[in-house]
SETIFI-645784 format. One record per residue (C-alpha): residue number from 1; residue in three letters; x, y, z. Coordinates in Angstrom, 2 decimals. Last residue first. Layout:
{pt NUM,'ALA',{X,Y,Z}}
...
END
This chain:
{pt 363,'UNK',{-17.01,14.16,68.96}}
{pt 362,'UNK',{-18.79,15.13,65.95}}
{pt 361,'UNK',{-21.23,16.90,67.80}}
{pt 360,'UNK',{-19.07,19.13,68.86}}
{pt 359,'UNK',{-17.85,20.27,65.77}}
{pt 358,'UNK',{-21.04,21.77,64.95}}
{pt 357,'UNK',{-21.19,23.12,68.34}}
{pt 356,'UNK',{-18.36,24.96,67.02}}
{pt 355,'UNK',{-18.88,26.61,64.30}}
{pt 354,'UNK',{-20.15,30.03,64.89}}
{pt 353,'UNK',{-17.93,30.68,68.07}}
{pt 352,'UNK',{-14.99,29.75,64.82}}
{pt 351,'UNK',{-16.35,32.49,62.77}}
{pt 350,'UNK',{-18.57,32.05,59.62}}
{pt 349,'UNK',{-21.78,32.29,60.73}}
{pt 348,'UNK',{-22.96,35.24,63.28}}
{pt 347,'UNK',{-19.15,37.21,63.32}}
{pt 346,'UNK',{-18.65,36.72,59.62}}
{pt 345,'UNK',{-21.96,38.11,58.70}}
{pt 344,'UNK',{-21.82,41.45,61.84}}
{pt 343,'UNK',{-18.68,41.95,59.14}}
{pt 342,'UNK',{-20.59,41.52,55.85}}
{pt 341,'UNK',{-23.13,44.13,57.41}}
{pt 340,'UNK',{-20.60,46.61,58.89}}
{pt 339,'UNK',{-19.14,47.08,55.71}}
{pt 338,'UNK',{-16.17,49.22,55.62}}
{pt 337,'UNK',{-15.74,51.46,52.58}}
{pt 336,'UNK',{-18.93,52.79,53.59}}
{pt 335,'UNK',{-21.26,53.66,50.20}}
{pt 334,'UNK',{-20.85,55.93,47.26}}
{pt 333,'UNK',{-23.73,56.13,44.92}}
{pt 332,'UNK',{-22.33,56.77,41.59}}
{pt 331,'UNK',{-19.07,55.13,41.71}}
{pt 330,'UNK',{-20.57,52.44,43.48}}
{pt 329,'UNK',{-23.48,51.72,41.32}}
{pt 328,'UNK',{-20.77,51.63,38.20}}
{pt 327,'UNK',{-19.46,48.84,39.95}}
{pt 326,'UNK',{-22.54,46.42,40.23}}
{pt 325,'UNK',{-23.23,47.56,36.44}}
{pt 324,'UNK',{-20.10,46.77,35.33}}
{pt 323,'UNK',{-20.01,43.38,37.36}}
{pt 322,'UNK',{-23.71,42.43,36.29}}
{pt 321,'UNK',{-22.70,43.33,32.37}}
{pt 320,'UNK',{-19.73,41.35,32.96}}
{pt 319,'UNK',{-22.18,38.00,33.53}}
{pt 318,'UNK',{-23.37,36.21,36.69}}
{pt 317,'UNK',{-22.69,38.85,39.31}}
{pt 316,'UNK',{-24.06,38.78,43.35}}
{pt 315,'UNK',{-23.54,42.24,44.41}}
{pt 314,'UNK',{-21.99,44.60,47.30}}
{pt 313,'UNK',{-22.34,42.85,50.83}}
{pt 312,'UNK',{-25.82,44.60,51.28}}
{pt 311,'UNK',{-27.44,43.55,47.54}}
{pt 310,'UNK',{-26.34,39.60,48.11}}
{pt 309,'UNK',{-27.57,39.00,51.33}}
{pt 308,'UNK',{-25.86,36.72,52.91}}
{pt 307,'UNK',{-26.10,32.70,53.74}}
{pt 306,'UNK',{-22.36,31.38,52.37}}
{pt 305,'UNK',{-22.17,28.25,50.34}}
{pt 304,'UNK',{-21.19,29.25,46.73}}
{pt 303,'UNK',{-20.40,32.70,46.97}}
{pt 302,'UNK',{-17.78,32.73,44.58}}
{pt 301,'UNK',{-19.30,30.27,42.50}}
{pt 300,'UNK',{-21.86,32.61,42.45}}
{pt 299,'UNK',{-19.87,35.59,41.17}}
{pt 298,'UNK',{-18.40,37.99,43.41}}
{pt 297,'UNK',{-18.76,41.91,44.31}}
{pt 296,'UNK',{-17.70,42.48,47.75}}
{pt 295,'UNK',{-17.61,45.23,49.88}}
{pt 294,'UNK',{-15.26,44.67,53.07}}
{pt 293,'UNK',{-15.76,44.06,56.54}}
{pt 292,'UNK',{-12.67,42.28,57.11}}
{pt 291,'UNK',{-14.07,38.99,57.99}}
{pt 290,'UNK',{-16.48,39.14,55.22}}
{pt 289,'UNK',{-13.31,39.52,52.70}}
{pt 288,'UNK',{-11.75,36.70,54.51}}
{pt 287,'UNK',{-14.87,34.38,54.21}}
{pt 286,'UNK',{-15.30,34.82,50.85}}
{pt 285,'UNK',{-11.34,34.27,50.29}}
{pt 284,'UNK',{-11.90,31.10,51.67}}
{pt 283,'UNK',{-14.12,29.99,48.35}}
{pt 282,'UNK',{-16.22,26.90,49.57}}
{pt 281,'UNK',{-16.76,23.00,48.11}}
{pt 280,'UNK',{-15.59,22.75,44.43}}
{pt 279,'UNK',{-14.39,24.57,41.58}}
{pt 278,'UNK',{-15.23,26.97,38.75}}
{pt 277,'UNK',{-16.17,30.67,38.10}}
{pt 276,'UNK',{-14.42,32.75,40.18}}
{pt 275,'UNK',{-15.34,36.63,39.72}}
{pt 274,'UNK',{-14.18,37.57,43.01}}
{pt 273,'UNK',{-13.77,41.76,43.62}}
{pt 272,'UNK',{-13.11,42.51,46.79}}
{pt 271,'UNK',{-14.28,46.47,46.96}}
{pt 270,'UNK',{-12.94,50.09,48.46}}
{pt 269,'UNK',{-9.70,48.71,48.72}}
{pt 268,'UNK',{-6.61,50.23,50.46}}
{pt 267,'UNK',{-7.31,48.97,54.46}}
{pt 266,'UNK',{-7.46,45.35,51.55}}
{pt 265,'UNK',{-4.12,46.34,50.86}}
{pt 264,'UNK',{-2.50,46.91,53.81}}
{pt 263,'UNK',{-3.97,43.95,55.62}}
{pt 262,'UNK',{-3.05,41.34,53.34}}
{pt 261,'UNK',{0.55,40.73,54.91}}
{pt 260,'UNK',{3.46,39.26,53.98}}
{pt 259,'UNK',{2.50,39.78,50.14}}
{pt 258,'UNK',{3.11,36.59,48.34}}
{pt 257,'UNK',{2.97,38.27,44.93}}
{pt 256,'UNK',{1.48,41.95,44.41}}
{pt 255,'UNK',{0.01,42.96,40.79}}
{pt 254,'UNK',{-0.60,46.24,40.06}}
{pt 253,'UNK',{-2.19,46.36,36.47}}
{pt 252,'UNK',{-0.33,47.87,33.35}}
{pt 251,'UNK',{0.82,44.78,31.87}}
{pt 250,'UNK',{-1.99,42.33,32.86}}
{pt 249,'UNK',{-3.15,41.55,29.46}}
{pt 248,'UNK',{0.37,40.66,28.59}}
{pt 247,'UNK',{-0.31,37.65,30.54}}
{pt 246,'UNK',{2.58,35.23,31.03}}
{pt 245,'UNK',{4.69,37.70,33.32}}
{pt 244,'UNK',{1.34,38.78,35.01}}
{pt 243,'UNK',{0.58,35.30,35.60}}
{pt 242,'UNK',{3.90,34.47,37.32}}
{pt 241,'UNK',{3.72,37.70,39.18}}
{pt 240,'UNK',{0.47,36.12,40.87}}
{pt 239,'UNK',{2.68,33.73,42.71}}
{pt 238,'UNK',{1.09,33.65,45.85}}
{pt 237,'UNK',{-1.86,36.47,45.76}}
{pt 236,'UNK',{-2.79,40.07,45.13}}
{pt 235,'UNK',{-4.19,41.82,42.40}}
{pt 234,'UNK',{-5.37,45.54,42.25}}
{pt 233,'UNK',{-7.24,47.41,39.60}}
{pt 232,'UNK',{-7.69,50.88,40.45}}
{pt 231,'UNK',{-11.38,51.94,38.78}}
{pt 230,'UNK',{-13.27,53.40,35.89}}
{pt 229,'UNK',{-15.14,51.01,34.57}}
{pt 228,'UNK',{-16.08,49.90,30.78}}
{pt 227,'UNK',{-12.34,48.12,30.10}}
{pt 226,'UNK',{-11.98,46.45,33.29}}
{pt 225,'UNK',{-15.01,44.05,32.67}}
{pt 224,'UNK',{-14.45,41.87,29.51}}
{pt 223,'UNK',{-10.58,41.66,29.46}}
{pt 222,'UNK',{-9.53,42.27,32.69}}
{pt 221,'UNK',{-12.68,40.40,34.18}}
{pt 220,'UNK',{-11.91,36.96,32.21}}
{pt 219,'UNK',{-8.33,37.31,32.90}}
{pt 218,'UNK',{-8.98,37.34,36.75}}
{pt 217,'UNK',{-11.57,34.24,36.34}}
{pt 216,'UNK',{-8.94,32.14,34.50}}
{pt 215,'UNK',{-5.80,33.02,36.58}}
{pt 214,'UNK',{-8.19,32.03,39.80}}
{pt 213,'UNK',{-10.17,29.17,38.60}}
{pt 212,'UNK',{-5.86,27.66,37.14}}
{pt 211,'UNK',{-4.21,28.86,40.56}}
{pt 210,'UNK',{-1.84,31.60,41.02}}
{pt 209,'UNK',{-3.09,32.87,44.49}}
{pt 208,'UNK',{-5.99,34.76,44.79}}
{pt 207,'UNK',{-7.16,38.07,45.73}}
{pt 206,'UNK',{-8.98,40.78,43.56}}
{pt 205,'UNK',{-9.08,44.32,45.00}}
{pt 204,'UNK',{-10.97,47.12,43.23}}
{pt 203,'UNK',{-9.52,50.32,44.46}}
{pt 202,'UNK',{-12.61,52.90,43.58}}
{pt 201,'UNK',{-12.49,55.92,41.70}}
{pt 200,'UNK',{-15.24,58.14,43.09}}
{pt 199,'UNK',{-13.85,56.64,46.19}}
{pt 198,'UNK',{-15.90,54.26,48.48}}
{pt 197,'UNK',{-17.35,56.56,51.59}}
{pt 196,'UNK',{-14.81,56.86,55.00}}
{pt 195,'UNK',{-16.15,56.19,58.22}}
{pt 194,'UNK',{-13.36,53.30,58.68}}
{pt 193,'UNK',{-13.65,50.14,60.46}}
{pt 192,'UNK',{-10.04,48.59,59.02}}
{pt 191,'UNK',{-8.38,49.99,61.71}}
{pt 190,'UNK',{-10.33,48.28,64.28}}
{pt 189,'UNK',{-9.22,44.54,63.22}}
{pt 188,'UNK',{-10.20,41.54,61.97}}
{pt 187,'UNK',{-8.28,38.77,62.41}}
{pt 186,'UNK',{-11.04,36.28,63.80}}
{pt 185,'UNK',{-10.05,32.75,62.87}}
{pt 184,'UNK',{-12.05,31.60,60.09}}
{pt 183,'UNK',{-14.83,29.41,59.02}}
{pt 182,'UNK',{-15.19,27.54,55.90}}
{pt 181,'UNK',{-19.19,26.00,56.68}}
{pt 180,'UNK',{-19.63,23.10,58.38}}
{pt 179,'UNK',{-22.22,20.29,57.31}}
{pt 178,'UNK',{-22.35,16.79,58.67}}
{pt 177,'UNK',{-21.92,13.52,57.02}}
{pt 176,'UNK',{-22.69,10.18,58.22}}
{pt 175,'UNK',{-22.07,7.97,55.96}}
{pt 174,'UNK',{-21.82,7.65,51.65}}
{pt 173,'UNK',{-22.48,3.96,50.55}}
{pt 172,'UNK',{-25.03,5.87,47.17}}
{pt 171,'UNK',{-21.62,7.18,46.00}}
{pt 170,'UNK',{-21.94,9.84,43.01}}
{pt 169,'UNK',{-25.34,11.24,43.76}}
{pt 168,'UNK',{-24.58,11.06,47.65}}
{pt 167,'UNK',{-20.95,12.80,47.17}}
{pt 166,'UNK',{-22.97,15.32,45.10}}
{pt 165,'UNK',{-25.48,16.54,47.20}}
{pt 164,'UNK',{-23.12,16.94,50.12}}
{pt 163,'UNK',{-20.95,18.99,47.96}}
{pt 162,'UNK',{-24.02,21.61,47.00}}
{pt 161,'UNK',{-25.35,21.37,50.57}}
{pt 160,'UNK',{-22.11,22.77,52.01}}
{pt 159,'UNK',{-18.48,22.53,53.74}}
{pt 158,'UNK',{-18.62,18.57,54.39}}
{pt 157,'UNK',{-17.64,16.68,57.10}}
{pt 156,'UNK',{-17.86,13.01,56.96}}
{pt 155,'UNK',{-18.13,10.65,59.70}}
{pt 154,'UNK',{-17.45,7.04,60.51}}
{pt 153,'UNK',{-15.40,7.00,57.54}}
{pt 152,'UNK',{-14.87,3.98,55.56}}
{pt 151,'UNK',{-17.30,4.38,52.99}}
{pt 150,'UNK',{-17.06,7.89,51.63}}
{pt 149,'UNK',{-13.54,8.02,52.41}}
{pt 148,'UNK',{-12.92,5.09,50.11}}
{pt 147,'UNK',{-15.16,6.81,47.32}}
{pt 146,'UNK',{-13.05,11.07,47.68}}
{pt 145,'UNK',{-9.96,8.04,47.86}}
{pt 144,'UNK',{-11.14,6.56,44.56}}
{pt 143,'UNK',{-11.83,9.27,42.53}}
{pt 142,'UNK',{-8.64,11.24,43.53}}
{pt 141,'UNK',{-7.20,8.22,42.66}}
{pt 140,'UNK',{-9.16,7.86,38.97}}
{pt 139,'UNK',{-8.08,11.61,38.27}}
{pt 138,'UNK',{-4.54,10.90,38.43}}
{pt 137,'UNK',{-4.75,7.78,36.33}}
{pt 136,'UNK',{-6.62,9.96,34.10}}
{pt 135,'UNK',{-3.90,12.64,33.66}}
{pt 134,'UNK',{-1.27,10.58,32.76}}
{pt 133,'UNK',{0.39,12.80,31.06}}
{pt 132,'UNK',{-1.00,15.99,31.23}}
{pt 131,'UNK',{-2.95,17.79,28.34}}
{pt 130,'UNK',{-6.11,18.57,29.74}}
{pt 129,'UNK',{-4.83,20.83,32.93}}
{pt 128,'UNK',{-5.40,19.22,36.17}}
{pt 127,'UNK',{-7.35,22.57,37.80}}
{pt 126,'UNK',{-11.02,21.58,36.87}}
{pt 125,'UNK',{-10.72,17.82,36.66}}
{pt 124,'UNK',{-9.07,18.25,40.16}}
{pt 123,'UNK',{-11.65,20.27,42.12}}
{pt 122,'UNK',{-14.29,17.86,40.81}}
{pt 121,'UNK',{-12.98,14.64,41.64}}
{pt 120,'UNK',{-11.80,16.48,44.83}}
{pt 119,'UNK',{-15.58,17.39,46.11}}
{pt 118,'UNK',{-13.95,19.87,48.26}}
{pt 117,'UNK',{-12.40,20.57,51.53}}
{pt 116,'UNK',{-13.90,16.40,52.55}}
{pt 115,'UNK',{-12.95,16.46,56.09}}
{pt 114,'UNK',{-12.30,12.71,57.05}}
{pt 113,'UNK',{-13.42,11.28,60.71}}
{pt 112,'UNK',{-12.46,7.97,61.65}}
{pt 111,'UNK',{-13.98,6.98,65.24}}
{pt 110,'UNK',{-11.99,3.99,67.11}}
{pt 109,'UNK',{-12.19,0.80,66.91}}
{pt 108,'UNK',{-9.41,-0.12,64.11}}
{pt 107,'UNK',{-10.40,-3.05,62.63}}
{pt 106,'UNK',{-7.07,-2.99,60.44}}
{pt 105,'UNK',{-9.79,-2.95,57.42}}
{pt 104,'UNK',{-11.25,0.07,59.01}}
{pt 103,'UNK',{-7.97,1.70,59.27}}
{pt 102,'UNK',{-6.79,0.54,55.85}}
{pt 101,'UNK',{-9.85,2.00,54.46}}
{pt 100,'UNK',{-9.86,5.07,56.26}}
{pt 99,'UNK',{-6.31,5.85,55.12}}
{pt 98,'UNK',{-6.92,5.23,51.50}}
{pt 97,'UNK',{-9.30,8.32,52.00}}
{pt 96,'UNK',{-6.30,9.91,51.99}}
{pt 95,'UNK',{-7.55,12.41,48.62}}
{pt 94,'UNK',{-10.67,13.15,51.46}}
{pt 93,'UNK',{-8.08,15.61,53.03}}
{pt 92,'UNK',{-7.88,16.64,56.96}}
{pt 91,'UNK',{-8.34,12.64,58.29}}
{pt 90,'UNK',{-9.21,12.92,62.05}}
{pt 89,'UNK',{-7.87,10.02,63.66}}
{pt 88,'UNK',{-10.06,9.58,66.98}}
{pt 87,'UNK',{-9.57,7.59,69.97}}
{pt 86,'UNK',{-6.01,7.37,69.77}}
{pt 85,'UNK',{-3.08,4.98,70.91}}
{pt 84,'UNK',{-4.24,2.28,68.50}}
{pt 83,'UNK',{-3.97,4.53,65.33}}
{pt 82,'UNK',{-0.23,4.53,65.96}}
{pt 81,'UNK',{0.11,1.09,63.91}}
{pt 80,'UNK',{-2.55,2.20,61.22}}
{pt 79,'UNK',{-0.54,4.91,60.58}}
{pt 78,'UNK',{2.84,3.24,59.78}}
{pt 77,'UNK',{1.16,1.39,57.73}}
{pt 76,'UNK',{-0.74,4.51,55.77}}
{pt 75,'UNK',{3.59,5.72,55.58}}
{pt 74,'UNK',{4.53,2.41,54.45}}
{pt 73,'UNK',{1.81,1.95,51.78}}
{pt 72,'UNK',{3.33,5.47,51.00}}
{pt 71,'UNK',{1.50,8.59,50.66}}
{pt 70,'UNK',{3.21,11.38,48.18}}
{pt 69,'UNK',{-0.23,13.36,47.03}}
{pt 68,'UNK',{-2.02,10.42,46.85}}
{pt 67,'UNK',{-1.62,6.79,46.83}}
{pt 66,'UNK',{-4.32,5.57,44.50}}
{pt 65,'UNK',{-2.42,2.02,43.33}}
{pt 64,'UNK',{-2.30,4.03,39.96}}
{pt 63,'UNK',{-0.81,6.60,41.56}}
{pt 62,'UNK',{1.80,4.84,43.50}}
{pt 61,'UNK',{4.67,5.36,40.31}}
{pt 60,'UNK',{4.25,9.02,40.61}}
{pt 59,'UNK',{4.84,9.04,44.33}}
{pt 58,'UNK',{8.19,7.24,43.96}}
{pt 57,'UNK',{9.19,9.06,41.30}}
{pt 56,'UNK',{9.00,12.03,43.45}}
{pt 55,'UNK',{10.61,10.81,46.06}}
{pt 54,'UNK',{13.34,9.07,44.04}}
{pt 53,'UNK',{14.12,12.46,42.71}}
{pt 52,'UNK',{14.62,13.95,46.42}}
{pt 51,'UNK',{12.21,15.67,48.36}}
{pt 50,'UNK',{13.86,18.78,50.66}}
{pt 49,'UNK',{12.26,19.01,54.49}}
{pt 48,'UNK',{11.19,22.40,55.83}}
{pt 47,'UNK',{8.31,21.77,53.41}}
{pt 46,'UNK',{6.81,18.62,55.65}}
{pt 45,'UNK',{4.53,16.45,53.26}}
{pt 44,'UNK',{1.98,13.48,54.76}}
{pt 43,'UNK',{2.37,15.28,58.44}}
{pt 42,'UNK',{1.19,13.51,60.98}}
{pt 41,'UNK',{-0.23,15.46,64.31}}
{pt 40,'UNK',{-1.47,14.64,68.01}}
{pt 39,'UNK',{-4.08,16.18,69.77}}
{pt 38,'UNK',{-4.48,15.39,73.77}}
{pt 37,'UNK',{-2.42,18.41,74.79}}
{pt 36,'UNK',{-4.17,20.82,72.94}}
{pt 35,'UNK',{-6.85,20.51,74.84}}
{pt 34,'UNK',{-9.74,18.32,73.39}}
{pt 33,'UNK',{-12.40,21.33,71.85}}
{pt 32,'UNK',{-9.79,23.93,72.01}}
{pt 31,'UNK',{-7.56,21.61,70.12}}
{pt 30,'UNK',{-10.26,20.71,67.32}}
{pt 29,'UNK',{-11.11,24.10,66.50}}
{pt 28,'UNK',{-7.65,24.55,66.01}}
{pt 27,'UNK',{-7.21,21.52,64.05}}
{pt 26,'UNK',{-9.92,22.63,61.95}}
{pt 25,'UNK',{-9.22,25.87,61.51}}
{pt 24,'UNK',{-5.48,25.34,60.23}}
{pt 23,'UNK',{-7.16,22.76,57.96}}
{pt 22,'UNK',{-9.02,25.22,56.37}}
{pt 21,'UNK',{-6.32,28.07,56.22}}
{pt 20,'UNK',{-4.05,24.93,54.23}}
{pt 19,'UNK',{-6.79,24.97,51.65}}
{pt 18,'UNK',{-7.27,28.32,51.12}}
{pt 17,'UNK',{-2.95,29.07,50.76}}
{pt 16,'UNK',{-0.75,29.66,53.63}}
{pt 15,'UNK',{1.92,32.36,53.52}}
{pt 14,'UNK',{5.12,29.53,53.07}}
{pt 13,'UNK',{6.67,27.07,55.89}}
{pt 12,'UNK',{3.73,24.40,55.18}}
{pt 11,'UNK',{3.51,21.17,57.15}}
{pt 10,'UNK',{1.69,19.03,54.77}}
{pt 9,'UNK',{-1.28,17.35,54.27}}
{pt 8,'UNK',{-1.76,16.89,57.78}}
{pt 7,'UNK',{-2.94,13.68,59.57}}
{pt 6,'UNK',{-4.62,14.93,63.24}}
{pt 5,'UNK',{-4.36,12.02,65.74}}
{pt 4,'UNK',{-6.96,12.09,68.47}}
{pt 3,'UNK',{-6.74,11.68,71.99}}
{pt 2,'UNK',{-9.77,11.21,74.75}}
{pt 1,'UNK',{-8.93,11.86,78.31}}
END
C-alpha cells in the first residue's frame, strides 16, 4: 500500500480560517483516496502548543535563509529523514517549497507534490503592510519557496488559470501543474432551502475574517455603497470586532466575531455580499456561499476562478454603482432567498465528488 506524508501548516485549535478549510479538503480528499490509514501528518505550527521568545526570534532570524513561517533547517532535516518511509510527501503550502528542494537534493525517489493556495508573492505584497521592518526580506522568501516549489516538485496543484498563468510568467522551470478548484465538504443543509422571497429590506451578509482584502473591501462598501440602499448590514468573521473597534465607520453595523457557527446567520441573509478586491488564487467564502444556496453579489476578485453565471447567483460588481444597482434589483424584484442555482453550482463543481478524479490523477 502506498503512504504519503501530509506537512501541515499548523494544527489549528481555533474556527478555521480559508486557508486552513483548503488544506482540510485536501487531506481529506487525500485520505479517502489512500485510506486513512496510509496518510501520515507533520505539523510546521501546533496551536495547542505555546511558542516561546526564542521561537520567535528564531524564525525571524531564518528569513533571510527563506525558512518560512517557523521552519527550521532541523525541522526540513528531520523531514527528509522520514521522507524514506513514504511514497508521496504532499507539501500543503508553496511558502515550504524549501522542503522540495532539500527532498530532491536528498534524492528522495518518491513523488513531491506542493499545493500552491495562492500565488504567495502576490498574496503577501498585498496583506504585508508597507511599513514593516524588514518587509523585503520577507517578501524575497515567500519569493523563493513559491520558485523552489516550482522546480522541485514533481507536481503542482494550482486553484485556477489566473495563478497558473502567473507561476509560468514568473518561473519559465515551472512542472507539472494541474488545476483544482477550492472545493468544499458538503455542509449544506435542508433548513436553509426555504420558499421564502428576499425581504423588502434585505439582510446583506458580508463574511470574512479580519484580514487586510477583507477590512479594506468591507470599508470600501460601508462608505460608498451602504449609504444609497436600504438594507441590514451584517458582518461576520474571526476578529471582525477588532475592525469595528478601529473603524468608527462601523459603529452602528452588527458585527459578529468568531461566531461558532455560520449557519444562523447566513439562514438570516437574504444576500452574501463580497466586494474583495485584492489577492491571490480562490476566495473560500465563494464556495461557502454556493454551498449554502445563497444570493451573492461579489466583485471579480471575488469570483475569481469559479464557472457561474453571474446574473442567476445575484451579480458580478466592478464599481458601487454595480452593487447599488445589483441591490436595488432585489428590493424591487424579490427573488428566493435560497438559490437553487448556486446550490445545483456547488454540487456539479465545487464539491469534493467534483474534484476528485482530479486528484486522482495526481496519484
Amino acid at each position: 500500500m502506498e503512504k504519503l506524508l501530509f506537512i501541515w501548516y499548523k494544527r489549528s485549535k481555533g474556527i478555521l480560517e480559508g486557508g486552513g478549510q483548503c488544506s482540510l479538503r485536501n487531506y481529506k480528499m487525500l485520505c479517502e483516496l489512500l485510506g486513512e490509514e496510509q496518510i501520515d501528518s507533520y505539523y510546521i505550527h501546533d496551536e495547542y502548543q505555546k511558542k516561546s521568545l526564542c521561537s520567535y526570534a528564531q524564525g525571524i532570524a531564518l528569513f533571510p535563509f527563506h525558512y518560512f513561517y517557523g521552519l527550521t533547517p532541523q525541522r526540513v532535516e528531520e523531514i527528509v529523514l522520514l521522507a524514506q518511509a513514504y511514497d508521496y510527501i504532499f507539501i500543503d503550502r508553496s511558502v515550504f517549497g524549501i522542503i522540495a528542494k532539500a527532498l530532491k537534493e536528498a534524492k528522495y525517489p518518491g513523488k513531491v507534490i506542493t499545493h500552491f493556495h495562492n500565488v504567495e508573492t502576490i498574496y503577501f505584497d498585498a496583506v504585508t503592510p508597507k511599513y514593516l521592518p524588514g518587509r523585503r526580506i520577507l517578501l524575497n522568501a515567500v519569493d523563493k519557496n513559491d520558485a523552489y516549489a516550482c522546480q522541485y516538485s514533481d507536481e503542482i496543484i494550482v486553484l485556477n488559470q489566473r495563478d497558473e498563468l502567473i507561476l509560468r510568467e514568473k518561473y519559465p522551470f515551472v512542472g507539472h501543474t494541474t488545476r483544482i478548484p477550492i472545493a468544499l465538504p458538503d455542509r449544506g443543509t435542508s433548513i436553509l432551502q426555504t420558499t421564502e422571497l428576499t425581504r423588502k429590506k434585505p439582510t446583506c451578509l458580508f463574511l470574512g475574517s479580519y484580514f487586510a482584502p477583507n477590512n479594506q473591501g468591507i470599508l470600501w462598501f460601508v462608505e460608498h455603497v451602504l449609504p444609497y440602499v436600504d438594507i441590514h448590514m451584517k458582518i461576520v468573521g474571526r476578529g471582525m470586532s477588532k475592525l469595528k473597534d478601529e473603524s468608527p465607520a462601523l459603529r452602528d453595523i452588527e458585527v459578529i466575531s468568531d461566531a461558532p457557527d455560520l449557519l444562523p446567520h447566513l439562514q438570516d441573509a437574504d444576500i452574501v455580499v463580497l466586494p474583495i478586491f485584492s489577492g491571490s488564487g480562490m476566495k473560500v467564502k465563494t464556495c461557502e456561499s454556493l454551498m449554502y444556496g445563497k444570493n451573492i453579489i461579489g466583485t471579480p476578485e471575488a469570483f475569481e476562478g469559479y464557472d457561474i453565471d453571474y446574473s442567476l447567483v445575484g451579480g458580478n460588481c466592478k464599481t458601487a454603482q454595480d452593487f447599488i444597482e445589483c441591490i436595488k434589483n432585489f428590493t424591487q424584484n424579490p427573488r428566493p432567498r435560497f438559490n437553487e442555482y448556486a446550490r445545483k453550482t456547488y454540487l456539479q463543481k465545487y464539491s469534493l465528488d467534483a474534484i476528485k478524479q482530479s486528484f486522482k490523477t495526481i496519484l
